[in-house]
N, C-alpha and C positions, 0 to 999 in steps of 0.2 A: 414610338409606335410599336404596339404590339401582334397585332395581327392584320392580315390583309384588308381586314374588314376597317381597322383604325387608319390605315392609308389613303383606304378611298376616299371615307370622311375627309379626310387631312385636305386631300387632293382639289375633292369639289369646292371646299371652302377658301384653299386659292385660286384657283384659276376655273371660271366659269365656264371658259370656251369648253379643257377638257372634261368640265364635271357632265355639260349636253353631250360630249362625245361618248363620255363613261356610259350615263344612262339611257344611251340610245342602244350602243352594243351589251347590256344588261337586257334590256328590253328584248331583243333580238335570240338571242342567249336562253331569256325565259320561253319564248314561245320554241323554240328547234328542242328545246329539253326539255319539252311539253309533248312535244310532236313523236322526239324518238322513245320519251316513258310509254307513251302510248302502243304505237305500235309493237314495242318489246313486250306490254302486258297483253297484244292480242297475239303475239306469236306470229307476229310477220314479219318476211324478210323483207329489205329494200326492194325487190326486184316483186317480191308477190302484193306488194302497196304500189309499185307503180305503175303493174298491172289494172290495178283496180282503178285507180286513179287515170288512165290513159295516158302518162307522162314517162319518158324513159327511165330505167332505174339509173343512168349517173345522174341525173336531175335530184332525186331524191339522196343520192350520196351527196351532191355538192351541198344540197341547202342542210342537210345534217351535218354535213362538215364545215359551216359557214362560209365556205369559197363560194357561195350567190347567195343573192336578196331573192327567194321568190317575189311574184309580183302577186297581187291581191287574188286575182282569181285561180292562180294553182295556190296560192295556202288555201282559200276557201276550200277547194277540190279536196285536197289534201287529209283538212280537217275532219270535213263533213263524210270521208271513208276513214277517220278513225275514232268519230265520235264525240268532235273536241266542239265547242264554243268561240269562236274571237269576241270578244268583249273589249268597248271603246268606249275608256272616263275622258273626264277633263284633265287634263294635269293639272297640278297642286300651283 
């Protein structure tokens, strides 16, 4: 295996438990570095989004730092002061 990306492949194709585990925390992954591209191209800090959003700023540091799962209506909140969409497919 050559690069991280040939490992994951490798990984999901034995063991399924962790390939769900992999693509849950990819998942998770894409929307927090969805959330902080965002606010970094509007020039806000953690503390002036959490403002805006009614939620303290270590809230928005943990869910940036993965230490918490927001729950569905602070992402919404979240989103919807930085402009963002949630969009829900089917899985594959």
């Amino acid at each position: 295996m050559k690069t991280w990306n040939d490992y994951k492949k490798h990984v999901k194709t034995v063991d399924p438990e962790t390939a769900k585990n992999m693509e849950e925390v990819e998942g998770i992954s894409a929307i927090v570095s969805a959330m902080v591209a965002q606010r970094t191209a509007m020039g806000l800090s953690q503390r002036e989004l959490a403002a805006m959003c009614g939620i303290p700023q270590s809230s928005v540091a943990r869910i940036e730092s993965c230490k918490t799962t927001p729950n569905l209506s602070t992402l919404l909140n979240i989103f919807q002061h930085l402009g963002l969409n949630l969009t829900v497919t089917a899985s594959k």
